[in-house]
C-alpha positions as CSV (number, residue, x, y, z in Angstrom):
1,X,0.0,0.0,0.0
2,X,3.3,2.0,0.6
3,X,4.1,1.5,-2.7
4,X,1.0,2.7,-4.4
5,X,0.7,6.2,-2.5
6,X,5.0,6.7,-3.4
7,X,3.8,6.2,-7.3
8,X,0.5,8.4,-6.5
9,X,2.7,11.2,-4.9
10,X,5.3,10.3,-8.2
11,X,2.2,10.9,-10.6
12,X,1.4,13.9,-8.5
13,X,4.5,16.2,-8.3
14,X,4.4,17.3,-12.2
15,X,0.5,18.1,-12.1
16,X,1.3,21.4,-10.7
17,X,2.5,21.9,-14.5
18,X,-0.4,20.7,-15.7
19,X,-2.1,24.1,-13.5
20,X,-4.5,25.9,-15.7
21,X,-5.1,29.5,-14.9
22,X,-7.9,30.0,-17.8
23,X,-10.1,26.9,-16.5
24,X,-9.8,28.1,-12.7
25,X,-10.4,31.3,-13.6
26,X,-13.7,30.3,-15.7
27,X,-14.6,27.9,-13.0
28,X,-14.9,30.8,-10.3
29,X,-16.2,33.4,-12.5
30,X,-18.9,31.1,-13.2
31,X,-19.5,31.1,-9.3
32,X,-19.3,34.7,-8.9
33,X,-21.5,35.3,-11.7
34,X,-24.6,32.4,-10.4
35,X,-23.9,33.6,-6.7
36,X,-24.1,37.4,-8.5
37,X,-27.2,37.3,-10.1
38,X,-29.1,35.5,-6.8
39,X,-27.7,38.6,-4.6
40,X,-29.3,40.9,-7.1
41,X,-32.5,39.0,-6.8
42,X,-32.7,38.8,-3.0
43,X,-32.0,42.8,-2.9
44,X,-35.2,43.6,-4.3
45,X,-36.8,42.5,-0.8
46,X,-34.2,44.7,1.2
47,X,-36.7,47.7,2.3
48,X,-36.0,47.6,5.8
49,X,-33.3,47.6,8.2
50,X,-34.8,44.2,9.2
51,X,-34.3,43.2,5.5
52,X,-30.9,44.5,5.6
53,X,-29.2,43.1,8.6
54,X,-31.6,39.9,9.5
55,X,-32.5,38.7,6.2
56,X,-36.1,39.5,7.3
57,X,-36.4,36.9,9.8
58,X,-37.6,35.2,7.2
59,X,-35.1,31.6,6.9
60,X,-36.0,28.1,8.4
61,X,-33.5,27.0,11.0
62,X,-32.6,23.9,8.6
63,X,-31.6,26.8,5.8
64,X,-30.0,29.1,8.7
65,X,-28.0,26.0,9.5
66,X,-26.4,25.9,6.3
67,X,-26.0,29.6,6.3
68,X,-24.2,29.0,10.0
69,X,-21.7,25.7,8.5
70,X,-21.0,28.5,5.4
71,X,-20.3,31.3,7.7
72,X,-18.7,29.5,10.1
73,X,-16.5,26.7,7.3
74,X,-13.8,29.4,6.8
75,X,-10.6,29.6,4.5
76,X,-9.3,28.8,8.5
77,X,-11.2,25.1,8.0
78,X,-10.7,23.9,4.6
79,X,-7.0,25.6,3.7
80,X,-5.8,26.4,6.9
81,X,-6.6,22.9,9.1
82,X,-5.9,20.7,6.0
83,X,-2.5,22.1,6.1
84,X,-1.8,22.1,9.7
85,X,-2.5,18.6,9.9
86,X,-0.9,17.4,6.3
87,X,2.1,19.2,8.3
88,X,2.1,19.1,11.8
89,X,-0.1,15.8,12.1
90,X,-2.4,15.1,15.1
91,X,-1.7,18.7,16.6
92,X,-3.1,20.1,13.5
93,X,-6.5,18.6,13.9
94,X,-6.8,19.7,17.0
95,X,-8.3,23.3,15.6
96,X,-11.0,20.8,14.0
97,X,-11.6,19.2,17.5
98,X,-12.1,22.9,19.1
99,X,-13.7,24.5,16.5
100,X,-16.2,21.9,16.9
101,X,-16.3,21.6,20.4
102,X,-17.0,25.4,20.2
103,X,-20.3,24.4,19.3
104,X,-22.1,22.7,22.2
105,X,-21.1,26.0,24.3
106,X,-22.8,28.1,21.3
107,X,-26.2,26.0,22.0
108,X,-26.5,25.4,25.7
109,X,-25.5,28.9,26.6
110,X,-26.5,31.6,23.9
111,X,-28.2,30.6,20.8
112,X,-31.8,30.5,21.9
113,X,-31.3,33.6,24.6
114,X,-29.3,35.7,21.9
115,X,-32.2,35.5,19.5
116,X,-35.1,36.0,22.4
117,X,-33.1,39.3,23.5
118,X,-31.9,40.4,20.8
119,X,-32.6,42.7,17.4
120,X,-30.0,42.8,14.9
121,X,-26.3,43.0,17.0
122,X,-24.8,42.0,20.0
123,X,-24.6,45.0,21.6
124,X,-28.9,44.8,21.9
125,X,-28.3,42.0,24.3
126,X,-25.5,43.7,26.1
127,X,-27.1,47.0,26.5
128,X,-30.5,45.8,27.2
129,X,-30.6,46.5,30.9
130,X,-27.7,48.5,31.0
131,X,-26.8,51.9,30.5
132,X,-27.2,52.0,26.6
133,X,-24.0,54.2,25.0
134,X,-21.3,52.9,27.1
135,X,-22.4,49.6,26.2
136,X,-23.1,49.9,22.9
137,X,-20.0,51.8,22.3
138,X,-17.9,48.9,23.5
139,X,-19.6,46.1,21.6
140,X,-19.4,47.7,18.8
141,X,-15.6,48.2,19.0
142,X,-15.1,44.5,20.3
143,X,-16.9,43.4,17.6
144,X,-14.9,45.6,14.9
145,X,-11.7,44.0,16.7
146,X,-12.7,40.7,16.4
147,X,-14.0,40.8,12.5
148,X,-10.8,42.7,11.5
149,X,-8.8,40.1,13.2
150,X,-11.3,37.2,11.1
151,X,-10.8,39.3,7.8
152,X,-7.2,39.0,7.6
153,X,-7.4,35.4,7.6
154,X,-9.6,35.4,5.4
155,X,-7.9,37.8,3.0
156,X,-4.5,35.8,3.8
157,X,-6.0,32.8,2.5
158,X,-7.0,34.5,-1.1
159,X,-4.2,35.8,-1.8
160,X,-2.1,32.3,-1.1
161,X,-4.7,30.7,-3.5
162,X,-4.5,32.5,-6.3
163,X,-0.3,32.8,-6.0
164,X,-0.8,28.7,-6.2
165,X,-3.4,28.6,-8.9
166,X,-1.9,31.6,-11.3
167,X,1.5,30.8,-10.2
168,X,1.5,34.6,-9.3
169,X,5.0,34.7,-6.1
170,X,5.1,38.1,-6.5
171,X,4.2,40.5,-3.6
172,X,2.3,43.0,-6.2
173,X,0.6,39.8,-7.7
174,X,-0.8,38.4,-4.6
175,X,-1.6,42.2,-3.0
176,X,-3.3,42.8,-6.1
177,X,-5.6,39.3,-5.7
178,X,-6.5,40.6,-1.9
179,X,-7.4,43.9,-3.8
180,X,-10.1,41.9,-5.8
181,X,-11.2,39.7,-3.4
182,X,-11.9,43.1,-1.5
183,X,-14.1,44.7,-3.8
184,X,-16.6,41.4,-4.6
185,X,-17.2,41.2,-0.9
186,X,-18.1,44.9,-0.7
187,X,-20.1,44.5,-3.8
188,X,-21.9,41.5,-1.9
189,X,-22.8,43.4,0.6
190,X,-23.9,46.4,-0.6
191,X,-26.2,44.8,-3.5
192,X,-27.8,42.1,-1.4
193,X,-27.6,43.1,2.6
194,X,-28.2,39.7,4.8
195,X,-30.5,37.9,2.9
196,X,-28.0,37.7,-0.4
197,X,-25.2,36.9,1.8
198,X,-26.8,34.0,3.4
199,X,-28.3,32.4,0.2
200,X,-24.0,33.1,-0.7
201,X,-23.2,31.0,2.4
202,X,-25.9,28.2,1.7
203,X,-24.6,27.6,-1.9
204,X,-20.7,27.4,-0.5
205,X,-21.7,25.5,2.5
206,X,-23.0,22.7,0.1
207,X,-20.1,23.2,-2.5
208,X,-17.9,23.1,0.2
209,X,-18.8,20.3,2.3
210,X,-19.9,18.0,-1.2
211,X,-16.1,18.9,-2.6
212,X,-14.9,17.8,0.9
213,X,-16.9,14.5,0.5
214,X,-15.4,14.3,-2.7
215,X,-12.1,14.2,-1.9
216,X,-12.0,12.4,0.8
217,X,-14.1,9.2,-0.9
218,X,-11.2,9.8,-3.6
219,X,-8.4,9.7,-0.8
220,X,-9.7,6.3,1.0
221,X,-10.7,4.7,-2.1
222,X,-7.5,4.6,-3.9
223,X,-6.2,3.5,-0.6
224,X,-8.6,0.7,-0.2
225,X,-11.1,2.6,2.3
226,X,-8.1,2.0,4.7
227,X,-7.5,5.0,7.1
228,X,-4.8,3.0,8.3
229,X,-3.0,3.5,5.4
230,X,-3.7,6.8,4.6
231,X,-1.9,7.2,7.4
232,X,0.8,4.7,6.7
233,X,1.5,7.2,3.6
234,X,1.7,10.1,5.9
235,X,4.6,8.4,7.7
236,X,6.4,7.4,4.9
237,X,6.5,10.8,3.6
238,X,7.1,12.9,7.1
239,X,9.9,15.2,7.7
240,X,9.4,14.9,11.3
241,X,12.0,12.8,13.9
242,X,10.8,10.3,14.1
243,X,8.1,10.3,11.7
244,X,6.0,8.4,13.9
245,X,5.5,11.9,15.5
246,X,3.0,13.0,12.8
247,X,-0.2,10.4,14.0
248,X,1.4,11.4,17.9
249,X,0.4,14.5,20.3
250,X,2.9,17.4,20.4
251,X,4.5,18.4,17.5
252,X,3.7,21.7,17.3
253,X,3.0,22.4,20.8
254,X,5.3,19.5,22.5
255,X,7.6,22.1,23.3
256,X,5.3,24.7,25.4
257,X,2.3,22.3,26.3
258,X,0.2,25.3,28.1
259,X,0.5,27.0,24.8
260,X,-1.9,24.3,23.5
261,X,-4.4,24.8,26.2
262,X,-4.5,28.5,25.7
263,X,-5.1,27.6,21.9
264,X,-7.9,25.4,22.9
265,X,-9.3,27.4,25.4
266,X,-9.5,30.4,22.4
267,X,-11.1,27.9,20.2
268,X,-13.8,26.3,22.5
269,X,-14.9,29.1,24.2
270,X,-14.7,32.2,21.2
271,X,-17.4,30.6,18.9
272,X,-19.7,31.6,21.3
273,X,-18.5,35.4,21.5
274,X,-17.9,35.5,17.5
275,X,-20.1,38.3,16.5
276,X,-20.9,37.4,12.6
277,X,-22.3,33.8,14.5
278,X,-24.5,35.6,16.8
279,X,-25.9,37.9,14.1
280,X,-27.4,34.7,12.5
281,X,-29.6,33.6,14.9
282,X,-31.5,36.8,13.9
283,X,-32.0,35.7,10.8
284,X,-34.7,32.9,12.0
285,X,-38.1,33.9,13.3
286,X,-38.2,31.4,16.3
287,X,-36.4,30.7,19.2
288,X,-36.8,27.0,18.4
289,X,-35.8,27.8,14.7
290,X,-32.7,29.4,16.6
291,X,-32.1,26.2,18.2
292,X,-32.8,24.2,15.5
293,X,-30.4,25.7,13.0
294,X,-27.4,25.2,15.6
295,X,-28.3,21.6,15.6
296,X,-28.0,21.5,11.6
297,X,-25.1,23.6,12.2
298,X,-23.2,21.3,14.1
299,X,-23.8,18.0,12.3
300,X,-22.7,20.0,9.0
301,X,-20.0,21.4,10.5
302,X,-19.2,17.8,12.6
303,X,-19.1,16.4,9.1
304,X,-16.9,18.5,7.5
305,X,-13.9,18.5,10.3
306,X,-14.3,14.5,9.8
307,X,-13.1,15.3,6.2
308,X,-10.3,17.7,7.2
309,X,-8.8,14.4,9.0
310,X,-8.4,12.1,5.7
311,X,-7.6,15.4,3.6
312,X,-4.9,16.6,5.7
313,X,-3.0,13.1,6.4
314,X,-4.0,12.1,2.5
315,X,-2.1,15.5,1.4
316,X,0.7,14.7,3.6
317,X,0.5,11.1,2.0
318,X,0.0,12.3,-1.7
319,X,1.7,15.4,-1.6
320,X,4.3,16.1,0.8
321,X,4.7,18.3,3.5
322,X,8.1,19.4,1.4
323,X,6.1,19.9,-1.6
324,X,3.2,21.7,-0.1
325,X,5.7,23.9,2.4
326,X,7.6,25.2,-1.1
327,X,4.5,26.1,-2.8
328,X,3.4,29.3,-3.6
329,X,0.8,29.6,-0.5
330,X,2.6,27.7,2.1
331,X,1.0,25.9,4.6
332,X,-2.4,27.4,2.9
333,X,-2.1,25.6,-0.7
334,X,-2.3,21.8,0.9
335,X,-6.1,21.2,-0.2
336,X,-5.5,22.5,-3.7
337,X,-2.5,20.7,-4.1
338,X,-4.1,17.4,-2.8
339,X,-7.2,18.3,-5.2
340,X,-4.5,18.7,-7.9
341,X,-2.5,15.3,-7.4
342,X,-6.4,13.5,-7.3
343,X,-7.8,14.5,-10.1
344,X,-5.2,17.0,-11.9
345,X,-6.2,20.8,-12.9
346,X,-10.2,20.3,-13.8
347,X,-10.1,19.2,-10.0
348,X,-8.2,21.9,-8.8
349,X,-10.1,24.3,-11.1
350,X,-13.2,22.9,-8.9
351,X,-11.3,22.7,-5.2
352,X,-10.4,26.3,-5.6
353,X,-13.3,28.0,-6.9
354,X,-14.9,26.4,-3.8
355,X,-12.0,27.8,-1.2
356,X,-12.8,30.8,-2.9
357,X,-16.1,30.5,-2.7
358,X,-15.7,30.4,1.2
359,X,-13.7,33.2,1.6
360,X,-16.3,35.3,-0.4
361,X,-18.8,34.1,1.5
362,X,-17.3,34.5,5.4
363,X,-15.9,37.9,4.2
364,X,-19.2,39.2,3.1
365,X,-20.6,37.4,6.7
366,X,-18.0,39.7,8.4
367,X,-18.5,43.1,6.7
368,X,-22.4,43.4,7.1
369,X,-22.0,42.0,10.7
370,X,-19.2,45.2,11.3
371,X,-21.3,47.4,9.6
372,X,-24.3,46.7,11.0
373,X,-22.6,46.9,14.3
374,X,-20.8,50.3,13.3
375,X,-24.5,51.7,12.1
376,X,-26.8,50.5,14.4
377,X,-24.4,50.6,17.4
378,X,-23.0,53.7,17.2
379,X,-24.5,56.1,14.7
380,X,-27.8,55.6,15.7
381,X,-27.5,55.0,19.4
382,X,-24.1,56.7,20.5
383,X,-24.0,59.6,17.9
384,X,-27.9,60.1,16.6
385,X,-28.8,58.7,20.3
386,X,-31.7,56.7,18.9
387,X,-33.2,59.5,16.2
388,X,-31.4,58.1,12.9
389,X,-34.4,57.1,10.7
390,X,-34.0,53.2,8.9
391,X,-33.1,54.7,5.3
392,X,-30.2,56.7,7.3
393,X,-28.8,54.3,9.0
394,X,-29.0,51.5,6.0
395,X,-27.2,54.2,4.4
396,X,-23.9,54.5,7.1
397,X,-23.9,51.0,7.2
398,X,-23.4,50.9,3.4
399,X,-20.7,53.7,3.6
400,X,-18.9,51.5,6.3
401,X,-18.8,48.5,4.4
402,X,-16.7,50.2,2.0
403,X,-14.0,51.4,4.6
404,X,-14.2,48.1,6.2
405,X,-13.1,46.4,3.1
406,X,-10.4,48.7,2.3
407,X,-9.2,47.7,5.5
408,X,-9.8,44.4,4.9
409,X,-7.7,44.5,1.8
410,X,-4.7,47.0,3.8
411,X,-4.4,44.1,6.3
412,X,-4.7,40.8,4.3
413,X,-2.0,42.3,2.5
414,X,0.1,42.8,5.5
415,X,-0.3,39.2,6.5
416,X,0.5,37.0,3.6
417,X,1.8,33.3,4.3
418,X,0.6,33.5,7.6
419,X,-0.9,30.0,8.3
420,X,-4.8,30.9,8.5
421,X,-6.4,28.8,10.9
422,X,-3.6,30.1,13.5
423,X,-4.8,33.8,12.8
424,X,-8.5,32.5,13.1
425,X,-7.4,31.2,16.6
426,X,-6.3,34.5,17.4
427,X,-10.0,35.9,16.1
428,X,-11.4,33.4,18.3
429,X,-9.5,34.7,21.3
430,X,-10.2,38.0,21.2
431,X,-14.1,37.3,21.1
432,X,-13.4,35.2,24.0
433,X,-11.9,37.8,25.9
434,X,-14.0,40.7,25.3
435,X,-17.1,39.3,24.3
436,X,-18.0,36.0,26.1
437,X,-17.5,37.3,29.3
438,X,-20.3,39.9,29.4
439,X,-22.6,37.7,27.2
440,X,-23.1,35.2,30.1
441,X,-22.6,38.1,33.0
442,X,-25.7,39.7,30.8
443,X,-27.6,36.5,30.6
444,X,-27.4,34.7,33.5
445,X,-26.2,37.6,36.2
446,X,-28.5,39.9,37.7
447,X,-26.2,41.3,39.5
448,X,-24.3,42.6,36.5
449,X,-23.8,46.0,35.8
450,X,-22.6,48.8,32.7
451,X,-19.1,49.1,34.6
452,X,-19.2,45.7,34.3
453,X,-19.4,44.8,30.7
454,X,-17.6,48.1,30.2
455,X,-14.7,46.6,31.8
456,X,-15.0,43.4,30.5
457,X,-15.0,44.4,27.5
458,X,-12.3,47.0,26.8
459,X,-9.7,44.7,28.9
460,X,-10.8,41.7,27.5
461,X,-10.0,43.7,23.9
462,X,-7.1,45.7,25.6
463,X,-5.3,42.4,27.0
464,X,-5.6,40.1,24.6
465,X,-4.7,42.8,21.7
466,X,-1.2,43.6,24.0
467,X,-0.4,40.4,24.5
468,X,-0.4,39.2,20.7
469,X,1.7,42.2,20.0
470,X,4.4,41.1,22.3
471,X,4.0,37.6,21.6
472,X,6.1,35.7,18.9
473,X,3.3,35.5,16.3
474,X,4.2,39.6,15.8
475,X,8.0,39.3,15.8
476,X,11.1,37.8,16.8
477,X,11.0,34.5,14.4
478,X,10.7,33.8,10.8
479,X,7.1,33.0,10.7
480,X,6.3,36.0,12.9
481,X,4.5,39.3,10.5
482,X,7.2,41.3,11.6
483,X,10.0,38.5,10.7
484,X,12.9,38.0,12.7
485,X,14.5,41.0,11.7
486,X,12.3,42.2,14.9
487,X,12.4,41.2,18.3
488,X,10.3,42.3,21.1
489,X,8.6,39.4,21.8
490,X,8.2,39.3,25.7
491,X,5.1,37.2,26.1
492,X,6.0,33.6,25.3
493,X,2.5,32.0,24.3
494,X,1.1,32.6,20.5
495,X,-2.0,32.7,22.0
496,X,-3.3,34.8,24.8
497,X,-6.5,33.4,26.0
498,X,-5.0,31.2,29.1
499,X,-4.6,34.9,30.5
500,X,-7.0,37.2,28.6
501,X,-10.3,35.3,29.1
502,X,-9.6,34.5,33.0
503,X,-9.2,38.3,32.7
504,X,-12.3,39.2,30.9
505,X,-14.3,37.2,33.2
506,X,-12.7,38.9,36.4
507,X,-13.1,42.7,35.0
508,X,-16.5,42.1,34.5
509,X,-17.2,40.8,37.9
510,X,-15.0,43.2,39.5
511,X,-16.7,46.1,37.6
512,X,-20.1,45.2,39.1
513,X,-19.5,44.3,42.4
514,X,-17.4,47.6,43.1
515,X,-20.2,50.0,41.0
516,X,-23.0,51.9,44.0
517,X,-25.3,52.6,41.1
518,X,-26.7,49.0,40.5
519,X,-29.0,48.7,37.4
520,X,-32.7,48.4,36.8
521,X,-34.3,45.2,38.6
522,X,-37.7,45.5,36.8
523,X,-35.3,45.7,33.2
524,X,-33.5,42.7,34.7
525,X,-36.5,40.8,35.1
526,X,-38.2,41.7,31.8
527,X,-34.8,40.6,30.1
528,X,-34.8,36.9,31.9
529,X,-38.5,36.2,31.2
530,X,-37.8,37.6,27.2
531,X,-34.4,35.4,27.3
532,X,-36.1,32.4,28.3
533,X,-39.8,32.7,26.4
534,X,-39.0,35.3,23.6
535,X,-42.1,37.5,24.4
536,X,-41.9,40.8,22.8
537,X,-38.8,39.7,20.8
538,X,-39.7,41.9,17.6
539,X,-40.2,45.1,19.5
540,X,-37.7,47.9,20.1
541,X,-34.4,47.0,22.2
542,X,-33.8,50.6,23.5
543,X,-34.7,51.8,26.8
């Protein structure tokens, strides 16, 4: 069995020749222009802010599901897990176990309550009994924080794709790709609001998960349905010493274990705190439709992460993590590469359109949820204090979706050949920190007050921010974004959430217990009885 996957990964090393720019290319303008022409058609609905940022509450929790798996099935899950654990083995598929695992904390503590409480962002849970600017103010910066941090992974990954499938290693080539990648997603967003973007995210979630299948019925059948020797194949090719290592715990974070569990930490508790997420459940008219699309969700999602397993080891197995390392892409350009040595360029013309298809998709998930947040947040209720009419605030949001994306397309470039599932992890770990923490204070504490999530929030933001600044994903090594031309990495962990979220959690309890003015208990009360039954969920959030 040896034997056959060393003449598979023989056959595969000269179809990277056999790469065919015009047929990707054709293959993903087909995708933009099907996925174009549905946004157009679910923008002629858009009359409302409703319309705009929920989609109309007007999606079944089995399509709001699919819309979740394609929001949440990032460029981090298919390019950036595939690669971590075609390269780094067992510690790679780790990000598939807490990203998963992420999950069950999303259901049992928010889901349902989010959607009872809320409107159209975050911050109308979080300011709901609280004082509302502060608040708001906060939440709506956390939540900028946390989808910049998301956007540059995503952007990261499209400009490492397209390198690998024009063969573009230039810097100017690759900034150029983030530069268009940019502008569909603000097109996206402007044209067709929430409801185009989550018929977008329902057609990649299937593309994406079906390719997945796919490949990974490919991968096992030419190995006899043997996962056993898929991974037998991922031995014989490893780099590591020994190369037993890559099926073993540890190597990638053998060396600083409670590195791991701030990784993991991050990963299982940030889902629940990721902003575009909770901005779904909106989408659903029902609390039980809320519920009921997190179930889909996670058996989708479940799924997929099952396939990330075979595709990672059989890239490994069929490609090599020399080969994939060297390509244009990095880490990043495993799942093409693997899609390539399969079933040569039509495949990889296929594979790609679909990774693309995913970044569009979670980038356009991320804009309208900033927007929204900038818009509704703090143009209406900070700056216009509540008096901004619909059609004016629809408007800001639009205007900010613009700058966002310019942003967007600023920082992707910055990060390029970054692994992208690590910067996800660092996403993840910033909503853990700044958001999670008053989410569940708001929720479940009645005792909780606006110095409180104030608190929480800013130094969950402020410490977890710091502390990936000064650790060595910014600088000090060759893989860091500042290179090792630049050292002042003082904080040893590459992620922060082992200190941040702790830190989060204790701000926001330290905030309420040492504020005098303690909040409205008749607002607590109507909050716990709409949490927990949903009455009066349509009205107006603003007290």
């Amino acid at each position: 069995m040896t034997t056959m996957l060393h003449a598979a990964q023989l056959l595969a090393q000269p179809a990277t020749a056999e790469n065919n720019p015009v047929l990707n290319i054709a293959i993903f303008g087909a995708f933009v222009a099907v996925t174009m022409v549905i946004v157009f058609r679910a923008s002629r609905n858009n009359k409302s802010a409703a319309d705009y940022y929920a989609g109309g509450r007007s999606f079944s929790g089995t399509q709001n599901g699919f819309a979740i798996s394609g929001d949440y099935l990032s460029a981090a899950s298919f390019l950036g897990i595939v690669g971590a654990i075609a390269v780094n083995g067992y510690d790679g598929f780790l990000y598939s176990i807490g990203f998963l695992v992420a999950w069950l904390v999303a259901l049992l503590l928010v889901a349902e309550l989010m959607r009872n409480t809320g409107k159209f962002t975050m911050a109308d849970v979080l300011s709901f009994r609280l004082r509302q600017r502060p608040v708001r103010m906060a939440a709506a910066i956390s939540t900028l924080a946390v989808c910049f941090f998301y956007l540059l992974a995503q952007m990261a990954g499209a400009g490492g794709l397209v390198s690998l499938l024009l063969g573009i290693d230039s810097q100017v080539g690759q900034s150029v790709v983030v530069a268009v990648v940019g502008a569909l997603m603000i097109l996206y967003v402007l044209v067709g609001g929430m409801k185009g973007t989550t018929w977008v995210q329902i057609i990649k979630a299937v593309l994406l998960i079906g390719g997945a299948f796919a490949m990974t019925a490919w991968v096992l059948a030419i190995n006899g349905f043997s996962l056993g020797s898929v991974l037998e194949g991922a031995v014989a090719t490893s780099t590591s010493t020994p190369p037993e290592a890559i099926l073993a715990p540890g190597l990638q974070y053998g060396a600083l274990p409670i590195d791991f569990v701030s990784l993991a930490l991050a990963l299982v508790l940030g889902t629940a705190g990721l902003p575009h997420v909770l901005m779904r459940f909106y989408t659903v008219p029902t609390a039980k439709e809320a519920r009921k699309s997190v179930v889909w969700a996670i058996w989708l999602i479940g799924i997929f992460y099952l396939f990330t397993l075979v595709l990672g080891y059989g890239a490994a197995a069929l490609v090599g993590p020399e080969a994939i390392a060297a390509a244009p892409g990095g880490v990043n350009s495993a799942a093409p590469l693997l899609a390539n040595a399969l079933g040569g360029p039509v495949l990889l013309g296929f594979i790609s359109a679909v990774a693309f298809a995913t970044i569009l998709a979670v980038v356009a998930g991320l804009a309208i949820t900033a927007s929204a947040s900038f818009a509704h947040d703090i143009y209406n209720s900070v700056i216009k204090k509540g008096k901004a009419d619909q059609a004016e605030e629809m408007k800001v949001a639009r205007r900010t979706v613009v700058v966002i994306g310019v942003v967007a397309i600023v920082g992707g470039i910055g990060v390029q050949g970054q692994n992208i599932a690590f910067l996800v992890a660092l996403a993840f770990a910033v909503a853990a920190s700044a958001n999670l923490p008053t989410i569940v204070y708001s929720l479940y504490w009645r005792g909780f007050t606006t110095r409180g999530a104030v608190w929480s929030m800013y130094g969950g933001l402020a410490s977890c921010v710091l502390l990936i600044v000064f650790s060595p994903v910014f600088s000090g090594n060759e893989t860091a974004m500042l290179g090792a031309g630049v050292d002042f990495a003082i904080f040893p962990l590459k992620n922060p959430g082992i200190i941040s979220i702790p830190l989060g959690f204790l701000l926001g309890w330290l905030g309420s217990i040492t504020e005098s003015r303690k909040e409205d208990p008749e607002l607590a009360a109507e909050m716990e009885v709409r949490s927990l039954t949903g009455h009066g969920a349509e009205g107006a959030v603003a007290h």
